[in-house]
C-alpha positions as CSV (number, residue, x, y, z in Angstrom):
1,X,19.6,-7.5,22.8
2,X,22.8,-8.0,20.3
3,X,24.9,-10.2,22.0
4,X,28.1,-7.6,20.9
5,X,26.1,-4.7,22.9
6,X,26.2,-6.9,26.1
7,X,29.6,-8.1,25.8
8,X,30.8,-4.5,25.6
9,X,28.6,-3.2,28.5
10,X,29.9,-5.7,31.0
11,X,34.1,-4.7,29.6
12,X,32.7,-0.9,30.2
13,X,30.6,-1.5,33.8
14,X,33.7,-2.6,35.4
15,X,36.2,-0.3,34.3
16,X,33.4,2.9,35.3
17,X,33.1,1.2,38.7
18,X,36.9,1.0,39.8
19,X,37.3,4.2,38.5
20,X,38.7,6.0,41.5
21,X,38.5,9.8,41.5
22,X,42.3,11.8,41.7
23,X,43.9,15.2,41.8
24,X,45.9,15.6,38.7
25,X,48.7,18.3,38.5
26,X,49.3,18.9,34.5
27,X,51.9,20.9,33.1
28,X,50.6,22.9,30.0
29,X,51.1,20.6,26.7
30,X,52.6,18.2,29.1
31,X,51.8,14.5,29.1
32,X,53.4,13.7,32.2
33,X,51.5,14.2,35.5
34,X,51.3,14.1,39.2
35,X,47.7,12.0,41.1
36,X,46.8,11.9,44.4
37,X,44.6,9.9,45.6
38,X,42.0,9.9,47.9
39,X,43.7,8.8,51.5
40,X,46.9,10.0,50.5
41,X,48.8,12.9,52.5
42,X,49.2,16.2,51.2
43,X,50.9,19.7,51.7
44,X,49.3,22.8,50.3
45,X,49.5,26.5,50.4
46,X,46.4,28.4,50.2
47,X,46.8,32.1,48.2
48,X,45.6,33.7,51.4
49,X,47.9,32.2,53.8
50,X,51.5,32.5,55.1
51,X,51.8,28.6,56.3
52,X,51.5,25.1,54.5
53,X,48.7,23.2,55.4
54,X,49.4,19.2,55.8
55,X,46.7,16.4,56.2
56,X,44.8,13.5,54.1
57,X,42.4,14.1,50.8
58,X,39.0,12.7,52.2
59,X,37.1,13.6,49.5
60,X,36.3,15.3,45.9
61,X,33.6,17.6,45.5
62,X,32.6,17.9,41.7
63,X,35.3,19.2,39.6
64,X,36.3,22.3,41.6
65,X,37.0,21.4,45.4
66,X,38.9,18.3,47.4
67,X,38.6,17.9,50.9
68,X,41.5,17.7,53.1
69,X,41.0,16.2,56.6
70,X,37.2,16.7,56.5
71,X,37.7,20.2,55.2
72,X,36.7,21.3,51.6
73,X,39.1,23.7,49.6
74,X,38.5,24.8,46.2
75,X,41.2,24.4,43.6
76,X,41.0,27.8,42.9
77,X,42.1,28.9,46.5
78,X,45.2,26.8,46.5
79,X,48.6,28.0,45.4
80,X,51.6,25.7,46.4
81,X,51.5,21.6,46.8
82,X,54.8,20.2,48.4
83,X,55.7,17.2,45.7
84,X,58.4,16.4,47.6
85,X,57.7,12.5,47.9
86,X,55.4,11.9,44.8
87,X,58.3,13.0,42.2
88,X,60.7,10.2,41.3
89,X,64.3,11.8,41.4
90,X,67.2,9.7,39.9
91,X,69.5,11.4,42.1
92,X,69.3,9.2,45.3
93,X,69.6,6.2,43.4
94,X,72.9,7.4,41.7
95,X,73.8,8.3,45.3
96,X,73.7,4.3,45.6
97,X,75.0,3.3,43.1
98,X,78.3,4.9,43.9
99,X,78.8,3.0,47.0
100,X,77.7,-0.3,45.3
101,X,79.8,0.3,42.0
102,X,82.7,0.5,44.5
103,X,82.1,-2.7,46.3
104,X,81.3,-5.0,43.2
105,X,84.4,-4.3,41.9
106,X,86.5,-4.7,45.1
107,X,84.9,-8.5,44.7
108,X,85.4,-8.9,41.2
109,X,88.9,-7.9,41.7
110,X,89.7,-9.8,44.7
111,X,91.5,-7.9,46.4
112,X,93.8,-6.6,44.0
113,X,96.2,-3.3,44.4
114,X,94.0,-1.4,41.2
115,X,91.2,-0.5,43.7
116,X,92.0,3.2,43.3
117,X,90.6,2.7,39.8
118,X,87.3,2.6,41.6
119,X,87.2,5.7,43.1
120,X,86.6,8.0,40.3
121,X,83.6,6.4,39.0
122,X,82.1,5.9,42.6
123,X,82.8,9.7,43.2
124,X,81.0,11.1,40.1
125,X,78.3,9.0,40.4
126,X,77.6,10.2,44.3
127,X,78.6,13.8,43.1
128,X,76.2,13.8,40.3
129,X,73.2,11.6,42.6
130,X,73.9,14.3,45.3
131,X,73.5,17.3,42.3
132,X,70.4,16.0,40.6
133,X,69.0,15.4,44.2
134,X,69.7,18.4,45.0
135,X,67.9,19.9,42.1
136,X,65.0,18.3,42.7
137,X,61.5,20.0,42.5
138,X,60.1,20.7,45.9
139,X,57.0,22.4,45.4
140,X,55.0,23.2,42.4
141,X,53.3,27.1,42.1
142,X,49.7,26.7,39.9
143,X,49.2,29.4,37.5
144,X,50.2,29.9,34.4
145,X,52.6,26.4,34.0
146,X,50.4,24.2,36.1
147,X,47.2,23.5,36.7
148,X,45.0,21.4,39.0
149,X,42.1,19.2,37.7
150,X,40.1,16.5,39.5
151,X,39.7,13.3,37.3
């Protein structure tokens, strides 16, 4: 056996074997994407159903079905996932920033009578955190924008 053959299978047996399956959420000609992982919680709307349904991915069936808390759905049957806490928002950490913009400055200044200088920076940067927060995507519909895949 080539010893170039061998060093390449044991760099490719490794990476197969921590190769951990996920549930991708791609926008169409969209690079960016949402995984979940097996273990992690999720909150789905079914196309048949009035209510969200919450619990842990326990498991991927092939490339058309997850389960969720022992329970397998098919992707095609699911209409609504709740991204609330896997998209990264800048708006709560402008809503921080405001507050510690203020501060910094009150120590670099020493208490000096120009702290009303501060406010209007500390107010735009909470009003604009507390706008792009409020923005935020909540919930993603599948169809013709997104789509589910299991990798």
């Amino acid at each position: 056996m080539n010893k170039r053959t061998l060093l390449t299978a044991l760099c490719l047996v490794p990476m197969l074997l921590l190769a951990q399956p996920s549930l991708l959420i791609r926008k169409k000609n969209n690079p960016g994407n949402l995984r979940f992982f097996g273990g992690e919680q999720i909150r789905i709307k079914l196309k048949m159903e009035e209510v969200y349904i919450r619990g842990t991915i326990t498991g991927f069936h092939g490339d058309t079905a997850i389960s969720i808390n022992m329970v397998p759905i098919s992707l095609y049957n699911i209409e609504k996932i709740d991204v609330r806490n896997k998209s990264r928002s800048f708006g709560p950490k402008l809503m921080l920033a405001g507050p510690l913009y203020m501060g910094i400055g009150l120590l670099n200044q020493g208490q000096r009578k120009n702290a009303g200088i501060l406010l209007l920076p500390t107010v735009s940067l909470l009003a604009s955190g507390g706008i792009l927060w409020l923005l935020k995507k909540r919930e993603i519909t599948l169809g013709r924008k997104y789509h589910l895949y299991i990798s």
